[in-house]
N, C-alpha and C positions, 0 to 999 in steps of 0.2 A: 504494500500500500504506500503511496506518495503521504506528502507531510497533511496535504488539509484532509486526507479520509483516514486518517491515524486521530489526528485532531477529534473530527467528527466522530470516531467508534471511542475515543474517552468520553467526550461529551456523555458521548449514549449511556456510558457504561454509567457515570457520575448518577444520570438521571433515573436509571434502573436501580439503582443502590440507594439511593435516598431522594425519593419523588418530590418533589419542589419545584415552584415557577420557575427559581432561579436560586443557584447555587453555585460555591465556588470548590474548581476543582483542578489539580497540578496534572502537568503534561509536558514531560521532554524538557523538566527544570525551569516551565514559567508556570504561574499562577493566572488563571483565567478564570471566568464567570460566565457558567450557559443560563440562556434566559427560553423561557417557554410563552406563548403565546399563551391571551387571557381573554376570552370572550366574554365581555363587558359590556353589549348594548345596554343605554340605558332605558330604564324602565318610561312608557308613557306617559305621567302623571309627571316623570323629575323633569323628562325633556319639555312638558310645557310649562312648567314654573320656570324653566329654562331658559325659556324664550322669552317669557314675560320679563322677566328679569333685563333679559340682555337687553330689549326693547323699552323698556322704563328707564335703563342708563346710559345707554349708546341711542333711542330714536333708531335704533336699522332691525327690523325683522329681521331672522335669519331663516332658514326652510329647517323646517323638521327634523329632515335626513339628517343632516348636518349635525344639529346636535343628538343626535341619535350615538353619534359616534359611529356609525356604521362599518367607515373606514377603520380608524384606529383597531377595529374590535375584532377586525375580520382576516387580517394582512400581519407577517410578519415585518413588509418591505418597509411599511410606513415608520416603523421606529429603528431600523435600521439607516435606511435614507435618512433621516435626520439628524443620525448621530454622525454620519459620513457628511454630513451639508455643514454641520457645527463645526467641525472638526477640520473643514475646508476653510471657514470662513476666520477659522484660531480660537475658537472655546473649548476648552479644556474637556474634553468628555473622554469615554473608554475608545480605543479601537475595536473597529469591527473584525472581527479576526476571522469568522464567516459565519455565513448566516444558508439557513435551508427554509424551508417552507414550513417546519417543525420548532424550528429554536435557530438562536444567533450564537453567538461564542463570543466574548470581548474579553479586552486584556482588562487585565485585575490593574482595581486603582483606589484601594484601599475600605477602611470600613466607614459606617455611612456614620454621620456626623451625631445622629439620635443617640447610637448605642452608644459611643465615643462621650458625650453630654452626660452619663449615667457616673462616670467616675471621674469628671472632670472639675475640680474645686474653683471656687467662685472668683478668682482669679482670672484661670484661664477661659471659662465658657463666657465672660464679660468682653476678654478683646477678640476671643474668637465668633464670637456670635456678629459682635461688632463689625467686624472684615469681613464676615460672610453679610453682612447687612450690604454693606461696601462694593463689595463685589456684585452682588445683584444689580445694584445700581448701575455697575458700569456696564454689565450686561444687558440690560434694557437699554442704556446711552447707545448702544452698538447698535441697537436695532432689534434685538432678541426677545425669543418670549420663551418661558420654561415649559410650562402649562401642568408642573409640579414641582414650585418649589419648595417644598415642606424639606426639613432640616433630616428626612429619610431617605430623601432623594440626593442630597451633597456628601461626599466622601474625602478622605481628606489621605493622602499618600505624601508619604516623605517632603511634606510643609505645603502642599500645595492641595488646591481642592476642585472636586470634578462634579460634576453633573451627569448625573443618569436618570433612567425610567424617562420614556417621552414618547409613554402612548398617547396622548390627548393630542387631539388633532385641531380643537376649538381654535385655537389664535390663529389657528392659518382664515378666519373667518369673520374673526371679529374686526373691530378698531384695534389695532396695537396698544393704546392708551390701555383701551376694556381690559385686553388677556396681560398686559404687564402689570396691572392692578392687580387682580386675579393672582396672581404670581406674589406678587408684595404678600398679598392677607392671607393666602395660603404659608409663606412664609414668619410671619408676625404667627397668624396662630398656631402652628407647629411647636414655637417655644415657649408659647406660655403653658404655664405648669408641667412643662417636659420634664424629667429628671430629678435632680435638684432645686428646681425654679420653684419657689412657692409663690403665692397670688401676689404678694404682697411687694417681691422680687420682679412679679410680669412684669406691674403698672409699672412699677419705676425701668424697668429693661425696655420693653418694648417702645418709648419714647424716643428713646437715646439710639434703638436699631433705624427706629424712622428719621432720625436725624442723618444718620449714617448713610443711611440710603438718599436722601434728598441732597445729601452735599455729593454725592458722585454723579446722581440724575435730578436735579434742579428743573424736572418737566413738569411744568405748569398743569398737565393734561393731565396726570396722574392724579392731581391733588382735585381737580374740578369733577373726574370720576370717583374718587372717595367723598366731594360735598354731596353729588349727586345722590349716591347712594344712602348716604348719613340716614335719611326720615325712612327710608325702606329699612336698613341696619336698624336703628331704632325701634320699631314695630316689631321685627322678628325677637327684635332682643328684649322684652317687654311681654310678649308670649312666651314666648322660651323661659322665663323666667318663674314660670310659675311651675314649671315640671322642675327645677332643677333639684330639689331634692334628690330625684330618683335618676341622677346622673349625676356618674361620679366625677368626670372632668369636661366632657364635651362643651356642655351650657355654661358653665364657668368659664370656659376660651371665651366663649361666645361673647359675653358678658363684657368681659373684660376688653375682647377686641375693640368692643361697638365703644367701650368707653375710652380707648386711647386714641381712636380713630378719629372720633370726636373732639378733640383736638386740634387736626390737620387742618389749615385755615389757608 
C-alpha cells in the first residue's frame, strides 16, 4: 500500500477500536485527528425561529434550505474545503491530510482550549482568554467568519492556536456583520462559567474579552448588530429566566451574556 491508503487503513483501524466522530490517532511517528461526518439537519421549528431571527436583525430573509443546513449536514467536502480555503488565505487551522467520503484525517494541532481552561489558574486563563478575544478580532478584521467559535473549537499547540470544526455553513449567507456577531456570543458564552470561571468572574471577564476584541476589530457593524438584537436578547432572557432553577448553567450564560452585552454602546 502507498503512504495515503496506509494512512486511511489507520484511520479505519482508530475508528473501529474506539467509535467516535473524531479522534486522535499516531501513524508512521505523526499524530493526526480522523473526523467523521454528523448529520445534523436542523429541526423545522429551530430553522424558522431561525429565520425570524436572522430577519428581525439583518432585514434579509434567507430561504429555508439554507438554514436547514442541508449542505453542511450532508457532505464531507464542505468542511474540508474550508479548512483548505482558510488555510490558503493564512489562518491557522489543521491540515487536511485527506479526506474520503467517510471521514477526513488532519494533522494534530493540539488540545482544545475548554479542556486546557479546567486546570489552568486564574492567571493564565485571564491573558489567555484575553489573546484568544484578540485574535478573533483580527480574524473577523481579515474578512472571516468561524461559525463556531466557542473556546471547544480553539486548540492551542506549542504557543500558538488553531481553529477547527467548520460544519456551519450559515455565514456563507448571511451579512458578515450577522455570522461575525454570531461568532463573538458564541465565543463570550462558551467562557462564562466554563471551568474555573464563577458568575461573578464572567461579569467582570467577559467585558474586558469584548474590549479585546473591539480594539483589534473596531467595526462599527458588529456593535449596531448587538444594539439591534439587545430588546430580542432581552425578552428571551427575561423568559428564560424563570426556568432557570432547573438549569444548571445554560440560562445563567444566558443571563449573564444579555447583561454584558448590554453594555456594548
Amino acid at each position: 500500500m502507498n503512504e495515503e491508503q496506509t494512512l486511511q487503513a489507520a484511520a479505519r483501524a482508530a475508528l473501529a477500536a474506539h467509535p467516535s466522530r473524531a479522534l486522535v490517532f499516531d501513524h508512521a511517528g505523526r499524530r493526526y485527528v480522523v473526523k467523521k461526518l454528523a448529520a445534523k439537519p436542523r429541526k423545522l421549528l429551530q430553522t424558522l425561529f431561525m429565520r425570524w431571527l436572522v430577519k428581525r436583525l439583518t432585514g434579509q430573509p434567507l430561504p429555508l434550505r439554507t438554514l436547514a443546513l442541508a449542505e453542511a449536514a450532508g457532505s464531507m467536502d464542505f468542511e474540508a474545503n474550508r479548512l483548505k480555503a482558510l488555510a490558503k488565505a493564512g489562518v491557522r487551522v489543521p491540515r487536511v491530510a485527506l479526506a474520503t467520503p467517510e471521514f477526513f484525517i488532519l494533522d494534530y494541532c493540539g488540545t482544545v482550549v475548554a479542556t486546557l481552561l479546567e486546570d489552568w489558574p486564574a492567571a493564565t486563563w485571564r491573558s489567555e482568554l484575553a489573546k484568544l478575544a484578540g485574535e478573533l478580532g483580527e480574524f473577523h478584521r481579515a474578512g472571516q467568519w468561524h461559525g463556531g467559535a466557542q473556546i471547544k473549537n480553539i486548540t492551542l499547540h506549542d504557543g500558538l492556536s488553531y481553529r477547527i470544526d467548520f460544519e456551519e455553513n450559515f455565514g456563507e449567507f448571511l451579512p458578515l456583520s450577522a455570522a461575525q456577531t454570531a461568532d463573538l456570543v458564541l465565543f463570550l458564552n462558551s467562557i462564562s462559567l466554563a471551568g474555573p470561571i464563577t458568575e461573578s468572574e464572567s461579569r467582570q471577564l467577559l467585558p474586558q474579552l469584548l474590549d479585546s476584541y473591539f480594539a483589534a476589530n473596531p467595526d462599527p457593524e458588529i456593535k449596531q448588530v448587538i444594539c439591534r438584537a439587545r430588546p430580542v436578547l432581552k425578552r428571551l432572557a427575561t423568559v428564560a429566566g424563570l426556568f432557570q432553577r432547573w438549569s444548571k448553567k445554560g440560562i445563567r450564560r444566558v443571563l449573564i451574556l444579555v447583561d454584558v452585552l448590554d453594555g456594548v454602546k
